[in-house]
Backbone as CSV, one residue per row, in Angstrom:
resi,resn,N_x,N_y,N_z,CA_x,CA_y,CA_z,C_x,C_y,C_z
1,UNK,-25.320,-5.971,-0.289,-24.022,-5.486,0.155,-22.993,-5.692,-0.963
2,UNK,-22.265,-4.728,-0.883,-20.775,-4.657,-2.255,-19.899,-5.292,-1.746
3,UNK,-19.160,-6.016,-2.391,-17.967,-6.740,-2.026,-17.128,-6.075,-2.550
4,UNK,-15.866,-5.959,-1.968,-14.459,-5.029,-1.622,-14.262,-4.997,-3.576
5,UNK,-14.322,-6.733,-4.276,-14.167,-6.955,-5.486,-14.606,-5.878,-6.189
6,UNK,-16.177,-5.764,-6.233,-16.854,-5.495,-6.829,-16.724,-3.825,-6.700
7,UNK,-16.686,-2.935,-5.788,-16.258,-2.090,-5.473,-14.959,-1.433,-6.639
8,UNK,-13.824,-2.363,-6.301,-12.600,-2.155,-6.701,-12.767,-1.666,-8.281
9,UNK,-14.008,-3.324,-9.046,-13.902,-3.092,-10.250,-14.772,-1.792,-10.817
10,UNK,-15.662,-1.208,-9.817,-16.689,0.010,-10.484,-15.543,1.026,-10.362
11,UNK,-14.760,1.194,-9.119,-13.621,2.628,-9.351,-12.971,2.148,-10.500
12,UNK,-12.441,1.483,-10.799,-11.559,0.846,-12.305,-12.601,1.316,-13.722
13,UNK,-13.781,0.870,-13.631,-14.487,1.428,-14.429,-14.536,3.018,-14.806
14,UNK,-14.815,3.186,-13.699,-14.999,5.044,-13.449,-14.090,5.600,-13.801
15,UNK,-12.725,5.254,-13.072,-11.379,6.069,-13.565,-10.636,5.444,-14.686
16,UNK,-10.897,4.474,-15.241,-10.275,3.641,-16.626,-9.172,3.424,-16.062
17,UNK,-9.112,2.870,-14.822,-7.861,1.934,-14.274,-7.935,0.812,-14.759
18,UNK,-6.587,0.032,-14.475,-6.922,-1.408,-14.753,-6.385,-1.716,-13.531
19,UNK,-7.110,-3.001,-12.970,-7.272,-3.536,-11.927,-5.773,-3.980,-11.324
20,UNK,-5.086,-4.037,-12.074,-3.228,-3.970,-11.408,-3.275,-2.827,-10.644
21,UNK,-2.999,-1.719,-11.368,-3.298,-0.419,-10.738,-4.045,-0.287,-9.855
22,UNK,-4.916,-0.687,-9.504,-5.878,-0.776,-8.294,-4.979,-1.930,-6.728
23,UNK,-4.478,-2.109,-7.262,-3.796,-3.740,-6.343,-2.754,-2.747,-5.750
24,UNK,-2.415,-2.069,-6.739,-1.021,-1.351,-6.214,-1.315,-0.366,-5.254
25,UNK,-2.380,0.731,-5.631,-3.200,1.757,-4.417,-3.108,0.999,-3.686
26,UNK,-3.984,0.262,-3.600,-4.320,-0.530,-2.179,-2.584,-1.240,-1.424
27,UNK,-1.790,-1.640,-2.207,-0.824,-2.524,-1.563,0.227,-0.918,-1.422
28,UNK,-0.154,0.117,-1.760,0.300,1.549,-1.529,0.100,2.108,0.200
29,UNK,-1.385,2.075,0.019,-2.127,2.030,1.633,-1.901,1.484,2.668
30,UNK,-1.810,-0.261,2.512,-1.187,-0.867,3.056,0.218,-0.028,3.859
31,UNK,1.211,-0.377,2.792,2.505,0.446,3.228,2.851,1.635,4.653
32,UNK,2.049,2.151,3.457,1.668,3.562,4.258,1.222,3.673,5.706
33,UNK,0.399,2.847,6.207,-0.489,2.342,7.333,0.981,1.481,8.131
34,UNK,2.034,0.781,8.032,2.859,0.023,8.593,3.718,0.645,8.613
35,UNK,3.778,1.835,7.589,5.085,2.457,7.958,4.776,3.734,9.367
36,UNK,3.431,4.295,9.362,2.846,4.811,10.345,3.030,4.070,11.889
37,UNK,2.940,2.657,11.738,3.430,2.122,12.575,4.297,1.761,13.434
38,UNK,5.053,1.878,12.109,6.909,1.454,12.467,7.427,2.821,13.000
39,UNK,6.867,3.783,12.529,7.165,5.227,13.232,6.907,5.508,14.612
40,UNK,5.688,5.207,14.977,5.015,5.651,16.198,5.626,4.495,17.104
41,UNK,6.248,3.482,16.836,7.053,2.320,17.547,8.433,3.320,17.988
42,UNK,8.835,3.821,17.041,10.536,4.284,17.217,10.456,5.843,17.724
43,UNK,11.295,6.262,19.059,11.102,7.699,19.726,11.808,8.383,18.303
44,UNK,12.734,7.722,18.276,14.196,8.173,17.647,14.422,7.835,15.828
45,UNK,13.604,8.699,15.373,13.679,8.502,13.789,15.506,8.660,13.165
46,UNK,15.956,7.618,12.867,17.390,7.541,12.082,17.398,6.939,10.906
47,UNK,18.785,6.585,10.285,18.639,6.462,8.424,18.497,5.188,9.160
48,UNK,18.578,4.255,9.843,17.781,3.259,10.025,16.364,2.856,9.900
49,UNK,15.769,3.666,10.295,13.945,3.692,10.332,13.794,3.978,9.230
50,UNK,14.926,4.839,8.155,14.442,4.987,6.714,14.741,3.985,5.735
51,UNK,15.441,3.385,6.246,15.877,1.965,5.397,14.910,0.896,5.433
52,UNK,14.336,0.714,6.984,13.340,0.206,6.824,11.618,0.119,6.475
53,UNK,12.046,1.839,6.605,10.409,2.034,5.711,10.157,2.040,4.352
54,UNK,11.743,1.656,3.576,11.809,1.969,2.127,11.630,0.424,2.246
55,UNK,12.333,-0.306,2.560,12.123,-2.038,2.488,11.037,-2.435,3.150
56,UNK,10.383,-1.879,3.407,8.581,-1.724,4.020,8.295,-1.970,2.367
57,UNK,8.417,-0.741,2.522,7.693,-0.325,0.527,7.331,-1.243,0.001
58,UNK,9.158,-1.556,-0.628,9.329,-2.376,-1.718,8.999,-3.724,-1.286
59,UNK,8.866,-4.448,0.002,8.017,-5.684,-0.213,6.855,-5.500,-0.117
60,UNK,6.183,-4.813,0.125,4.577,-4.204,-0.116,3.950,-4.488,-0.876
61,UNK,4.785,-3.439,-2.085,4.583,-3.359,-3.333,4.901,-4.013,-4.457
62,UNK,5.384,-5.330,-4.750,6.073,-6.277,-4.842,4.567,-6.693,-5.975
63,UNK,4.127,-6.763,-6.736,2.989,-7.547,-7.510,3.472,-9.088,-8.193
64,UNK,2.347,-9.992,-7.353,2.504,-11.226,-8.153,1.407,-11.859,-9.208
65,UNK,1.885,-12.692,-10.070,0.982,-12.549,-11.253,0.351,-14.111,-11.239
């Protein structure tokens, strides 16, 4: 069986990513998936729900070293 790791590093190979770039897709997906959430929670989409799907984002996506 492949581990998620190991996985990550053969697409990195394949596409000549580097594995930051890979952290970020994924912490991209993430996002994406909660902000789907935060939507289907609220009847009533306003610049509220957009404020908070942008500050969704940006702590998401946030890389620590």
């Amino acid at each position: 069986m492949v581990t998620k790791k190991e996985l990550l590093s053969k697409i990195a190979v394949e596409k000549r990513l580097s594995a930051l770039h890979l952290k970020r897709i994924v912490r991209l997906r993430i996002a994406l998936k909660k902000i789907e959430v935060l939507i289907d929670k609220d009847n009533d989409i306003t610049d509220d729900t957009y404020v908070k799907c942008n500050e969704l984002i940006r702590s998401t996506l946030v890389i620590t070293i």
